[in-house]
C-alpha positions in Angstrom: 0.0 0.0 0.0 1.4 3.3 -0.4 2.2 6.2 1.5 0.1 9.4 2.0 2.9 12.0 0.9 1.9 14.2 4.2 2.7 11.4 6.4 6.2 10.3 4.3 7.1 14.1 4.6 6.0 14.9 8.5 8.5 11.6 8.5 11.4 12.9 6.9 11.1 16.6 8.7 11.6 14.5 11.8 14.4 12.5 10.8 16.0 15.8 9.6 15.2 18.1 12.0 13.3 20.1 9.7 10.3 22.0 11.0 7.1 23.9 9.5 8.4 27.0 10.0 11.6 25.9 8.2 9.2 24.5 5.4 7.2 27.1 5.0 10.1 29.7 4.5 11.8 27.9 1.8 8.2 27.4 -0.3 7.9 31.3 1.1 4.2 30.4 2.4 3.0 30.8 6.1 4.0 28.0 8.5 -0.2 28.3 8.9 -0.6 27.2 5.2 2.1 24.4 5.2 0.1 22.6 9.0 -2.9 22.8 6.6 -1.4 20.6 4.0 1.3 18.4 6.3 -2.5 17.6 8.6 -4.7 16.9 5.8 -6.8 19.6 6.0 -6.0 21.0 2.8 -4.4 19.4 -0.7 -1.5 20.7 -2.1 -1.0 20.8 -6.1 0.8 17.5 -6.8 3.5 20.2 -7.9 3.9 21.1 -4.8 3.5 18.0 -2.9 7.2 17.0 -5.3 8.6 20.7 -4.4 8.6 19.5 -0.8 9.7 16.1 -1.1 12.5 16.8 -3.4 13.3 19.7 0.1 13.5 17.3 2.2 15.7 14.9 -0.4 13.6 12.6 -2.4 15.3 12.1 -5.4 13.1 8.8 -7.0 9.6 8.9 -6.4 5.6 9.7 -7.9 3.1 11.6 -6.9 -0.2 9.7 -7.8 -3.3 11.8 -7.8 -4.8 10.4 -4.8 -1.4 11.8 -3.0 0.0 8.6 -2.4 3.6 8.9 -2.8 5.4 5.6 -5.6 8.9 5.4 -6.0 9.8 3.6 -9.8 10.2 0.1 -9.4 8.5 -0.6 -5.8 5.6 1.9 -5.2 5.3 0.1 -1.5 8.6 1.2 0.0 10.2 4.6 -0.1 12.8 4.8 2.0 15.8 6.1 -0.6 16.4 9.9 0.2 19.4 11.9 0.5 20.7 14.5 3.9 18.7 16.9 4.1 21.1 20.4 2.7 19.9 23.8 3.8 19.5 26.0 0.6 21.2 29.3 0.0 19.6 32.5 1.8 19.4 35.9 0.2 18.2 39.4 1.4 15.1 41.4 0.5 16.4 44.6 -0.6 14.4 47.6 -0.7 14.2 49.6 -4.2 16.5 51.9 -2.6 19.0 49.4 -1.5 18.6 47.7 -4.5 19.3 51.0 -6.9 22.4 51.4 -4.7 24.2 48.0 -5.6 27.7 48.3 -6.4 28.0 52.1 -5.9 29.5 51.3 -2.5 32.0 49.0 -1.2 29.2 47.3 0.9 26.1 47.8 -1.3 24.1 47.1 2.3 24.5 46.6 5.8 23.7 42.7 6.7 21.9 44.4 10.4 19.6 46.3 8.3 18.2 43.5 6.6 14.9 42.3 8.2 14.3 39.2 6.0 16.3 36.7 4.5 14.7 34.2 1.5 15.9 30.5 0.6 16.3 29.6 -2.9 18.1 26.8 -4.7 18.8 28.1 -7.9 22.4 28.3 -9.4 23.6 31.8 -8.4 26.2 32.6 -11.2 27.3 36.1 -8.9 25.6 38.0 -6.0 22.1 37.6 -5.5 19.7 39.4 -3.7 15.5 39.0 -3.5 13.3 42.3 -3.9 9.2 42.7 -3.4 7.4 44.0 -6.5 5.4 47.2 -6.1 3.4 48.6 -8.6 1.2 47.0 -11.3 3.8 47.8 -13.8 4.4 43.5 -14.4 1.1 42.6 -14.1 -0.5 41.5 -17.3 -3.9 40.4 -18.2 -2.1 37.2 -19.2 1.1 35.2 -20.5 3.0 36.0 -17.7 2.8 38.4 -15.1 4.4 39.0 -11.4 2.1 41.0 -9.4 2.2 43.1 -6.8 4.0 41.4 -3.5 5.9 39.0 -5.3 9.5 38.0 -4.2 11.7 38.1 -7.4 15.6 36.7 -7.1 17.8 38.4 -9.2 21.5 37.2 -9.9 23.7 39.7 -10.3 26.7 37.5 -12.3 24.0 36.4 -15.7 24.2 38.4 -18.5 21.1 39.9 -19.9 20.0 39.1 -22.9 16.9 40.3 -25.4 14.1 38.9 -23.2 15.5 39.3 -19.5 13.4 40.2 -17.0 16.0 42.8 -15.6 16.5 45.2 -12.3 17.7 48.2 -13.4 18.6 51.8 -11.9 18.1 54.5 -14.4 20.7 58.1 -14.0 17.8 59.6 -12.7 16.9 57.5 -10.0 17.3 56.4 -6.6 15.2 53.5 -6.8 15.5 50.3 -8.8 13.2 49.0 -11.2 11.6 46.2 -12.1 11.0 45.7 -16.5 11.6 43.7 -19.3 15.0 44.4 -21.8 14.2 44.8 -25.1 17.0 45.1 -27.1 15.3 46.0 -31.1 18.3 47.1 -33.8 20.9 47.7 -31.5 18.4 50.3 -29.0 17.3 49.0 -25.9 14.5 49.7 -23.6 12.8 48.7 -20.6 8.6 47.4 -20.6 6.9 46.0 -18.3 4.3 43.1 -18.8 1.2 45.3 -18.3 0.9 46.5 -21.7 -0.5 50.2 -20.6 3.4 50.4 -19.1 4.9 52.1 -22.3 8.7 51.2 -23.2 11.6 53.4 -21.7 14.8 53.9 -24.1 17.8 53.1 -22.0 20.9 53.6 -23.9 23.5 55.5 -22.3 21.1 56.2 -18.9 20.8 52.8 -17.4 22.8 50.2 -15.3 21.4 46.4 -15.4 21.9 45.8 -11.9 20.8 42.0 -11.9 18.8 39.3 -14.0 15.6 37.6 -12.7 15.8 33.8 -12.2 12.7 33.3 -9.3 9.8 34.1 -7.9 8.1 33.5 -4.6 4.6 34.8 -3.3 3.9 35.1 0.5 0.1 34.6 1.6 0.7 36.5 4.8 
């Protein structure tokens, strides 16, 4: 018979020393909304239900849809999984902090920084998280990053035609959040709300960093 995945994962956490709150920072939810779904009281996505286990070090397994939990081979008996390896944090800038990157030896002070953000992407340079504001990169639809989101940005990718980019214009104290367009050698900066028109760039604008991930807080 196989295993309900909350039951394999509450399993794991305790093996590992991993707890809710621990959990529920790294899928940047509320430790509330993770007790939901490790107590049955709420259903995950089955994407979710294999962003946790592969957390807490699954490496073979299947979700089914009845949120049993199958590993390839022996459904009955999952027992393969790796240490468990805390991920990588990052700050949350502000815009300002963010638009002063690199114009100081110390871009920010580590006591000023009130929250700190797992990820385990591939950071190719520095990296640092910052909270969208404004409706500027929300669009009616393809994709769009509203308002509260977390974005990562690495600081060591290059950005190409595409990229969504942070950027700090001459003019500026703050960062901001667009997408580069590079047309015929000009570039410019939209966002993904098509009533956001397109900024030319050239010659006024640093690329500070390259976006790589998201993460939405509830609470």
């Amino acid at each position: 018979m196989n295993m309900k995945w909350n039951e394999l994962a509450k399993s794991l956490m305790k093996d590992q020393g991993v707890n809710q709150e621990k959990l529920a920072e790294h899928l940047g939810l509320t430790k509330g909304a993770v007790s939901h779904w490790l107590n049955a009281r709420r259903e995950p996505a089955i994407e979710d239900i294999a962003k946790i286990l592969r957390y807490l070090g699954m490496r073979e397994f299947t979700v089914n849809s009845d949120g049993t939990i199958g590993s390839p081979g022996n459904v009955a008996n999952v027992t393969n999984y790796e240490t468990y390896i805390p991920s990588n944090k990052y700050p949350v800038l502000s815009k300002v902090q963010a638009g002063a990157w690199c114009e100081a030896c110390e871009p920010y002070a580590l006591k000023d920084i009130d929250l700190w953000l797992e990820t385990d992407s591939h950071i190719q340079g520095e990296a640092f998280w910052l909270e969208v504001d404004g409706d500027s990169m929300t669009a009616p639809m393809g994709l769009s990053i509203p308002e509260g989101t977390y974005v990562l940005f690495d600081t060591g990718r290059e950005p190409v035609n595409g990229s969504l980019v942070v950027a700090k214009l001459t003019d500026s104290n703050e960062a901001t959040f667009k997408k580069l367009i590079i047309d015929g050698g000009q570039k410019y900066l939209k966002g993904l709300n098509p009533q956001w028109p397109m900024i030319p760039i050239n010659g006024n604008c640093r690329i500070i960093g390259v976006a790589i991930e998201t993460k939405m807080r509830l609470v």
